[in-house]
N, CA, C and O of each residue as an XYZ file, in Angstrom:
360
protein
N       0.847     -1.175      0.000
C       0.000      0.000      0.000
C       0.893      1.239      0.000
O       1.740      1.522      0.848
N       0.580      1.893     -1.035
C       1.429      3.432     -0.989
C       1.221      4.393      0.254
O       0.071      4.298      0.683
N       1.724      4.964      0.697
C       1.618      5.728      1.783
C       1.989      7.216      1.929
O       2.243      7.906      2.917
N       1.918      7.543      0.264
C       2.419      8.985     -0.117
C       1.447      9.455     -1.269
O       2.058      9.417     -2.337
N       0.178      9.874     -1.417
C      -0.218     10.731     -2.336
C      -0.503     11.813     -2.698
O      -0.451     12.675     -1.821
N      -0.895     12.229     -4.008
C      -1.015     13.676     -4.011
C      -2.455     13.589     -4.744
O      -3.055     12.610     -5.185
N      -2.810     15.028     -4.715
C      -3.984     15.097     -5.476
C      -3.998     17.000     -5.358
O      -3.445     17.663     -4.481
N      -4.709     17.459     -6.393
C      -5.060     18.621     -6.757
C      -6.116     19.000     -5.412
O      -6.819     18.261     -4.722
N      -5.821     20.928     -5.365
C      -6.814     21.530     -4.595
C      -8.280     21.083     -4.879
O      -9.061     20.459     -4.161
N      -8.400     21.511     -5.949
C      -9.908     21.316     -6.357
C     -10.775     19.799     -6.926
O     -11.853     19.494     -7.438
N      -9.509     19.141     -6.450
C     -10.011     17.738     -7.295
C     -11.211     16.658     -5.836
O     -11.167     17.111     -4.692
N     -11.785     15.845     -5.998
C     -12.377     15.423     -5.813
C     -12.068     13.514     -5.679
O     -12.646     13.005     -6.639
N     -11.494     12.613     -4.971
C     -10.864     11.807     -5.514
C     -11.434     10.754     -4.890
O     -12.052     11.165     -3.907
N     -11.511      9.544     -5.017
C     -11.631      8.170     -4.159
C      -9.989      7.543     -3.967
O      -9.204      7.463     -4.912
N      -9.693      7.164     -2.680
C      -8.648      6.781     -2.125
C      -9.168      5.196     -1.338
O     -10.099      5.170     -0.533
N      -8.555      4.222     -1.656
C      -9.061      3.075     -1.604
C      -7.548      2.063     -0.769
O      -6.467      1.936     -1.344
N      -7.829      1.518      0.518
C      -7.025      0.600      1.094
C      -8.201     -0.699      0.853
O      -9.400     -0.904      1.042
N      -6.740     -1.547      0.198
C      -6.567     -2.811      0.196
C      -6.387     -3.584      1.374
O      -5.417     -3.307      2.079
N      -7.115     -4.462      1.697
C      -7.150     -5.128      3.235
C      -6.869     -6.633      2.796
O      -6.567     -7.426      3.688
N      -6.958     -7.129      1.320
C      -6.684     -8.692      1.274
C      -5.811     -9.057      1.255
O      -5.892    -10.285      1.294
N      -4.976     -8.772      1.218
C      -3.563     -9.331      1.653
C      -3.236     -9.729      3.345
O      -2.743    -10.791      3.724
N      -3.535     -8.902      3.974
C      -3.675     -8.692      5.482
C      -4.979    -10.030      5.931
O      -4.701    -10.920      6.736
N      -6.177     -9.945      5.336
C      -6.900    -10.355      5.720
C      -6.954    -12.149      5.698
O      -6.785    -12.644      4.584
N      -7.147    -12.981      6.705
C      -6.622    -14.114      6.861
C      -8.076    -14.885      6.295
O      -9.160    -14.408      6.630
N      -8.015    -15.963      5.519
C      -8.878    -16.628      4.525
C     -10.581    -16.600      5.466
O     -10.834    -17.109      6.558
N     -11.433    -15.873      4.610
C     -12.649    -16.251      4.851
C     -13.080    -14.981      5.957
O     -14.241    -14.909      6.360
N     -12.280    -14.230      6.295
C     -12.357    -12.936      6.974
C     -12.421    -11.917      6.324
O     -11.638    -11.618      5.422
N     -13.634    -11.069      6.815
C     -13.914     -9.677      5.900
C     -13.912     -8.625      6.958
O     -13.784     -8.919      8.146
N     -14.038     -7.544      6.582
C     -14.099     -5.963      7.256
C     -15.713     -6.338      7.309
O     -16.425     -6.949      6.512
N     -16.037     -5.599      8.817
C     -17.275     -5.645      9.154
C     -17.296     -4.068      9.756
O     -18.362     -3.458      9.830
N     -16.281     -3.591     10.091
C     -16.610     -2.048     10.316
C     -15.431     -0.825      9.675
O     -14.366     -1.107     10.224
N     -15.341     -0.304      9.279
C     -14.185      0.495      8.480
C     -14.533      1.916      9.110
O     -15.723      2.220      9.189
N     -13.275      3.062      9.696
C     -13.308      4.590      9.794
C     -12.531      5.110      9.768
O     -11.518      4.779     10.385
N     -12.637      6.542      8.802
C     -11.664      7.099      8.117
C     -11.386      8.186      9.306
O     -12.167      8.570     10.177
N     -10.194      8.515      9.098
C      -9.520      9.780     10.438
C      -8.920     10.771      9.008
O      -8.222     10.433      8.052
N      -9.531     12.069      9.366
C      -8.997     12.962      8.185
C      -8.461     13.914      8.572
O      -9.305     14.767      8.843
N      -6.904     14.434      8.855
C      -6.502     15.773      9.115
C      -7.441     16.959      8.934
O      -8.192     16.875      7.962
N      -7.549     18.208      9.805
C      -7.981     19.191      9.639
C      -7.459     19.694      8.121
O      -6.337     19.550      7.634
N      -8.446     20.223      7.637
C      -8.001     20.950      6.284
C      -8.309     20.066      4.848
O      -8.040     20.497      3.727
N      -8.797     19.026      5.069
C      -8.983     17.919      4.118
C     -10.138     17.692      4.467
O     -10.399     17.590      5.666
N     -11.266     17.536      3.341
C     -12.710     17.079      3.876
C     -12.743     15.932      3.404
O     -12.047     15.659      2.427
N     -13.650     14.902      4.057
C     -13.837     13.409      3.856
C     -15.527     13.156      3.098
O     -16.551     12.675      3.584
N     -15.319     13.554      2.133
C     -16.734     13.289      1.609
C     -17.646     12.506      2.116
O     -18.733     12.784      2.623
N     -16.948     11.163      1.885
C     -18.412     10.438      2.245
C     -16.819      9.028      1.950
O     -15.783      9.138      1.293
N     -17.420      7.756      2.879
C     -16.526      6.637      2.974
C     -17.640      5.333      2.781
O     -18.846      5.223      3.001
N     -16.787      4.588      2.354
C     -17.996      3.035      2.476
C     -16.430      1.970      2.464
O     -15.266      2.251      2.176
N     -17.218      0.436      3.006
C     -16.154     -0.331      2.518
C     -17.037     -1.582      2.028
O     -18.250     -1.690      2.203
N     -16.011     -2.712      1.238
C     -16.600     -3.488      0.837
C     -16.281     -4.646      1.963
O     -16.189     -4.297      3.140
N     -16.079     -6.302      1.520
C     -15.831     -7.286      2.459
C     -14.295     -7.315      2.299
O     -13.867     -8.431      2.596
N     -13.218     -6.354      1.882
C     -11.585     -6.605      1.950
C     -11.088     -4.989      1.368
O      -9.966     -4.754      0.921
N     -11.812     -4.333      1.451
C     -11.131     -2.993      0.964
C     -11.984     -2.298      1.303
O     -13.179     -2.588      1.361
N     -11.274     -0.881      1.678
C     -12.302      0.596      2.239
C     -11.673      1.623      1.346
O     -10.614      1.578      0.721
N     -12.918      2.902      1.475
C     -12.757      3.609      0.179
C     -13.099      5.301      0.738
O     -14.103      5.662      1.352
N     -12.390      5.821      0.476
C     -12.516      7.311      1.194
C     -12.477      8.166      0.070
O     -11.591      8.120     -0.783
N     -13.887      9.316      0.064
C     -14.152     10.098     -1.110
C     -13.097     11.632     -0.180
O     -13.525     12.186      0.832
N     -11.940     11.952     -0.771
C     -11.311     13.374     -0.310
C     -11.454     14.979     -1.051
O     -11.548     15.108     -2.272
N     -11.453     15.417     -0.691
C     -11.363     17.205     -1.153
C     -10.889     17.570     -0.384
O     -10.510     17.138      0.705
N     -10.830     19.013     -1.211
C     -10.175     20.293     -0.704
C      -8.461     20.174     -0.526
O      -7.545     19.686     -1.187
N      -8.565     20.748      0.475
C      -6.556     21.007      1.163
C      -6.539     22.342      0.779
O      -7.499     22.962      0.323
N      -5.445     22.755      0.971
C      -4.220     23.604      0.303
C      -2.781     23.156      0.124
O      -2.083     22.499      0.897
N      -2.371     23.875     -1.584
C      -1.420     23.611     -1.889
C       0.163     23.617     -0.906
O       0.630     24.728     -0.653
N       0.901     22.388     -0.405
C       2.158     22.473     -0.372
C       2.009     21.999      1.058
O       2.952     22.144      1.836
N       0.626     21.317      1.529
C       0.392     21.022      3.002
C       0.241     19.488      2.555
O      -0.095     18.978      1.486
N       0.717     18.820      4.106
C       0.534     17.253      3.846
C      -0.620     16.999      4.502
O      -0.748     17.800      5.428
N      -1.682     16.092      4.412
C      -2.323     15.501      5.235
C      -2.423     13.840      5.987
O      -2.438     12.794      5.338
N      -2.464     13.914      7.022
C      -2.532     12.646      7.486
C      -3.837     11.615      7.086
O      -4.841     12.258      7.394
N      -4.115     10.728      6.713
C      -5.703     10.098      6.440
C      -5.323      8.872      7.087
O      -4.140      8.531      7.066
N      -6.413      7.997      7.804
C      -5.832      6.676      8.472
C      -7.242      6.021      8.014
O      -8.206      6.677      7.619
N      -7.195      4.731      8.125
C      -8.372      3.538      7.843
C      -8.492      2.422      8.730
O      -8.193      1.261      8.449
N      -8.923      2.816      9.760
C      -9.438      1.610     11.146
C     -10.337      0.807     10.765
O     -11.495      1.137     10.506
N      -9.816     -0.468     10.690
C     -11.418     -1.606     10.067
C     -11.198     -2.576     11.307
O     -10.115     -2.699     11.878
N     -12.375     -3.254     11.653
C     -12.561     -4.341     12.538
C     -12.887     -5.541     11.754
O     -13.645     -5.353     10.803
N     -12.515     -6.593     11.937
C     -13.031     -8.061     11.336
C     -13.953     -8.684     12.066
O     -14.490     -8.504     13.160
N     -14.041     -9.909     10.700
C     -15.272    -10.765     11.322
C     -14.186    -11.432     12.388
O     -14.662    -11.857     13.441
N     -13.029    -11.526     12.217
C     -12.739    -12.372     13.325
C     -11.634    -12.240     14.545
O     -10.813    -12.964     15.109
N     -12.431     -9.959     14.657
C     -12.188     -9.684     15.756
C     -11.248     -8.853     16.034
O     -11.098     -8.021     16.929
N     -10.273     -9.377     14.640
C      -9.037     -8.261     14.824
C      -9.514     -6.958     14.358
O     -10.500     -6.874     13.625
N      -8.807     -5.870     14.783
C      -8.167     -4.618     14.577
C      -7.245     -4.304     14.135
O      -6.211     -4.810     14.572
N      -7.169     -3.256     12.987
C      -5.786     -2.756     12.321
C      -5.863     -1.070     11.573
O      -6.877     -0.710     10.976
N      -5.165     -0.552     11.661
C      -5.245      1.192     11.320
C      -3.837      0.917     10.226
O      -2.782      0.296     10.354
N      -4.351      1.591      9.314
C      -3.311      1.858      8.078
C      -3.272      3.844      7.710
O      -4.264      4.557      7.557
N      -2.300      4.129      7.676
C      -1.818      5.293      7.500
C      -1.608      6.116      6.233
O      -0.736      5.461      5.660
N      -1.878      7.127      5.479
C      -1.207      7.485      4.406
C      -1.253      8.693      4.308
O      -2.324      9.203      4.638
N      -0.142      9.613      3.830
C      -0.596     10.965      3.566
C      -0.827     11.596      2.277
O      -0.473     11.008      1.255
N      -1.236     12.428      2.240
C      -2.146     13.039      1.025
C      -1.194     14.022      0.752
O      -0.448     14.454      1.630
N      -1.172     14.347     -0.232
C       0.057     16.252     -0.011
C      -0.926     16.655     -1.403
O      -1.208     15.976     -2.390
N      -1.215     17.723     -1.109
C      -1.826     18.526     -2.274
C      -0.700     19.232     -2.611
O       0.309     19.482     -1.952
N      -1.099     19.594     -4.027
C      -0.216     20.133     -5.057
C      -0.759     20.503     -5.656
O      -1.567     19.666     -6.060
N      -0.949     21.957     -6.331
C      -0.963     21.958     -7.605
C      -0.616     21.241     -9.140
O       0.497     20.882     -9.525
N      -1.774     21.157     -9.807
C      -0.913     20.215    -10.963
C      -1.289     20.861    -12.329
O      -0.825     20.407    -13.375
């Protein structure tokens, strides 16, 4: 999983963690939540049964943001994945 992206001020994007690799046979995400630095809005999030999906906007140019993805399993575990966002102009 990359842990460095960028995206435009004005752009609008879906940002998507991969959980199947991690996820041990026959185990799915039963709860997924996105953590969004101040300054970054979180549109709207959903996940499926092995991947979660975060709709982002806004920022300002030349600032990083932190975004994280807390999912719970069917079988109990817990895990938070990290990545930052850096807007840029493009």
């Amino acid at each position: 999983m990359a842990t460095d992206w960028t995206k435009a001020p004005d752009a609008v994007l879906d940002w998507r963690w991969d959980w199947t690799e991690w996820l041990a046979d026959g185990e799915t995400i039963i709860t997924s939540t996105m953590t969004v630095s101040a300054g970054l809005v979180l549109d709207s999030s959903s996940n499926s049964p092995t991947s979660a999906t975060a709709w982002l906007s806004g920022g300002t140019p030349g600032t990083p943001y932190l975004v994280a993805n807390r999912i719970v399993t069917s079988a109990g575990r817990t895990d938070e994945r990290s990545v930052t966002i850096r807007v840029t102009n493009r």
